[in-house]
C-alpha positions as a LaTeX table, in Angstrom:
\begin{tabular}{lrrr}
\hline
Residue & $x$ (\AA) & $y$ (\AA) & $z$ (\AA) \\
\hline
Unk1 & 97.71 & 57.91 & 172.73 \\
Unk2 & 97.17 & 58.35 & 168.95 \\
Unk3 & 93.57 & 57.76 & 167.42 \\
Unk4 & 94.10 & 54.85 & 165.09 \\
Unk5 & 91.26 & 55.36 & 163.66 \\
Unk6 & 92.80 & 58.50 & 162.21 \\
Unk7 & 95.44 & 56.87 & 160.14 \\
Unk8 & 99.13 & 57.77 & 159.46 \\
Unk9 & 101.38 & 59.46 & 157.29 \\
Unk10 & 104.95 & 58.88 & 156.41 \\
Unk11 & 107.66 & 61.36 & 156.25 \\
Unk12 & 111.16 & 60.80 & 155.26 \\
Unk13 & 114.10 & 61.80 & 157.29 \\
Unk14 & 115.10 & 63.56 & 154.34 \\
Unk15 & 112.49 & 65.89 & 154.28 \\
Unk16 & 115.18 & 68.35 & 156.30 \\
Unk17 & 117.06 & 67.89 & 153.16 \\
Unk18 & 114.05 & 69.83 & 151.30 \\
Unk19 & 114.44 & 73.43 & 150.91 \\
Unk20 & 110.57 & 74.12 & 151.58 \\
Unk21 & 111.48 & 72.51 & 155.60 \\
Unk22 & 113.92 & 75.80 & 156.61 \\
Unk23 & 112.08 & 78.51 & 154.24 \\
Unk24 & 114.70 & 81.38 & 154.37 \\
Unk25 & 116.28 & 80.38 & 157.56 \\
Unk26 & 112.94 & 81.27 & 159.24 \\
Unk27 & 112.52 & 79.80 & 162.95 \\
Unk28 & 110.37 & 76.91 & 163.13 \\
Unk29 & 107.10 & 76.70 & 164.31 \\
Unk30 & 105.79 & 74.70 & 167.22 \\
Unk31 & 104.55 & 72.11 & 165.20 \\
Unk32 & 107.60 & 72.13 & 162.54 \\
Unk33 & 109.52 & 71.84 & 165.93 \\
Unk34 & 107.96 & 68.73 & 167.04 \\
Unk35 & 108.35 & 67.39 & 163.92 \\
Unk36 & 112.17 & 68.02 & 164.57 \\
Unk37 & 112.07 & 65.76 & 167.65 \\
Unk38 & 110.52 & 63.23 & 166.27 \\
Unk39 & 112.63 & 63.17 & 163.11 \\
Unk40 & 115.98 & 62.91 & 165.76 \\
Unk41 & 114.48 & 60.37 & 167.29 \\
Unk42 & 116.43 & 57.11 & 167.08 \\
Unk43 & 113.94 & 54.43 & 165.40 \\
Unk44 & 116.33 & 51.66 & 166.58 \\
Unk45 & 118.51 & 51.05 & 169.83 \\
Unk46 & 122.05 & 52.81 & 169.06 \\
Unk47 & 125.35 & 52.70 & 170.82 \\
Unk48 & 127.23 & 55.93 & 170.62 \\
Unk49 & 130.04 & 57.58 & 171.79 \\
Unk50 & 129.75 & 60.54 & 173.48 \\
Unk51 & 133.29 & 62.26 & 174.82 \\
Unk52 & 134.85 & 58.79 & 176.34 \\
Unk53 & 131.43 & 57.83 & 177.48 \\
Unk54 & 129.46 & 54.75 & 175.80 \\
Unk55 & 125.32 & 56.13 & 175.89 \\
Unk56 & 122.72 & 53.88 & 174.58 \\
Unk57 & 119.86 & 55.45 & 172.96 \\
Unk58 & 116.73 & 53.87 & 173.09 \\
Unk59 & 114.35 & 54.23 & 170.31 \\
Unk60 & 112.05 & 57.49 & 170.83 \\
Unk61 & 115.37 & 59.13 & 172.10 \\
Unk62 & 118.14 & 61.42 & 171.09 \\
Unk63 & 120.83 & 63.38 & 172.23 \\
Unk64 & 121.99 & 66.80 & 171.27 \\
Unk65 & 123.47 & 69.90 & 173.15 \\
Unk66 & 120.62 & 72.68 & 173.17 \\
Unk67 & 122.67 & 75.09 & 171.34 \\
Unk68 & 122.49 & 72.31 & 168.33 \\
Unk69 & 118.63 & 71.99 & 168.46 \\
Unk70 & 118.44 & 75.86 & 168.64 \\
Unk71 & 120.33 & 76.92 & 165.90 \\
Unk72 & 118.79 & 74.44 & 163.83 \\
Unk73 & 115.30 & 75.60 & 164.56 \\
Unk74 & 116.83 & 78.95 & 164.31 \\
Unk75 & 115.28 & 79.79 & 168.01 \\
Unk76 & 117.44 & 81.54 & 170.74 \\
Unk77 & 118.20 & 79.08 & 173.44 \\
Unk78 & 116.09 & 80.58 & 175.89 \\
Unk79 & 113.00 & 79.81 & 173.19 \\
Unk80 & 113.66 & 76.15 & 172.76 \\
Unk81 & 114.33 & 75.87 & 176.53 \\
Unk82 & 110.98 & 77.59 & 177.70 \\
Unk83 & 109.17 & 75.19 & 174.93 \\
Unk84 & 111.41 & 71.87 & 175.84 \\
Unk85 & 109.58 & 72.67 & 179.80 \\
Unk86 & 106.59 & 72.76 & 177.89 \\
Unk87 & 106.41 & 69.67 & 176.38 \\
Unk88 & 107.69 & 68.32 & 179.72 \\
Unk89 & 104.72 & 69.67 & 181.28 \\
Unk90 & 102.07 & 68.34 & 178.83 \\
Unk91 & 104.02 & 65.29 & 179.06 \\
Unk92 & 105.04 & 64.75 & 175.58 \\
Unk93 & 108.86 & 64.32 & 176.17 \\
Unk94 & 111.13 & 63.71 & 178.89 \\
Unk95 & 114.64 & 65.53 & 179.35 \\
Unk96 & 118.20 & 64.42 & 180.80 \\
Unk97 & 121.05 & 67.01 & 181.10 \\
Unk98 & 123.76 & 64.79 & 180.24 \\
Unk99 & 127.36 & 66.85 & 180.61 \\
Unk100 & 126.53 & 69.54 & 177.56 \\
Unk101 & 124.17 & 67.50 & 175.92 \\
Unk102 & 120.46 & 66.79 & 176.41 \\
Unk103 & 119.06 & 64.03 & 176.25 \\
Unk104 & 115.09 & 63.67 & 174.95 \\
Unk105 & 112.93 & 61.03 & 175.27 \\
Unk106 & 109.61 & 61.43 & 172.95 \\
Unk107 & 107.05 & 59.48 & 175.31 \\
Unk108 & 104.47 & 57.60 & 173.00 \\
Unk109 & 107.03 & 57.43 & 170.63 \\
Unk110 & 106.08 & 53.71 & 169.53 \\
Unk111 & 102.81 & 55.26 & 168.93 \\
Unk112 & 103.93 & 57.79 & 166.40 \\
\hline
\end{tabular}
C-alpha cells in the first residue's frame, strides 16, 4: 500500500508522446517499465472488442499481446516475460493469457 504521507505526483498519458520517454529507441528500464503499465492501465471500466469477443476492462487493467508491450519497451519478449513473472511474484500485477493477448491487472492500482 502507498505511504500517503509521501504525497503524489501527476503524469500525463502524454508523456509517451515526449521524446525524452523513448531516448533513442533505448529499452526501458524497470522503473520506466512500470511506469508503462500503469500508464495502459484503464482509469475507467471499458468495453472493448477484442476479435468477435466483448472483454470488459476493469480499471487497473489492460490488454495487449506481449509482442506489443515488448517492442514498445524495446525488450525481446523473453525480457518482458521473465520481468511480467516478476512482478507476479512480488505481487504487483496479475496476468491472464487471453487468446494472443495478455491481460494485466496492476493490483493496488486505486492506490496509485
Amino acid at each position: 500500500m502507498a505511504n500517503l504521507n509521501r504525497g503524489y505526483i501527476k503524469i500525463w498519458r502524454d508523456i509517451e508522446e515526449n521524446p525524452m520517454w523513448n531516448n533513442d529507441g533505448k529499452p526501458f528500464s524497470y522503473a520506466q517499465a512500470f511506469i508503462q503499465l500503469l500508464l495502459w492501465a484503464n482509469y475507467t471500466e471499458e468495453k472493448m472488442i477484442i476479435g468477435s469477443q466483448l472483454v470488459t476492462l476493469k480499471v487497473g487493467e489492460f490488454i495487449k499481446s506481449q509482442r506489443e508491450m515488448a517492442e514498445s519497451m524495446n525488450w525481446s519478449q523473453s525480457t518482458l516475460n521473465r520481468w511480467l513473472k516478476k512482478l507476479v511474484a512480488m505481487n504487483q500485477i496479475r496476468i491472464n493469457s487471453e487468446s494472443k493477448k495478455t491481460r494485466v491487472s496492476l493490483i493496488n492500482y486505486e492506490d496509485r
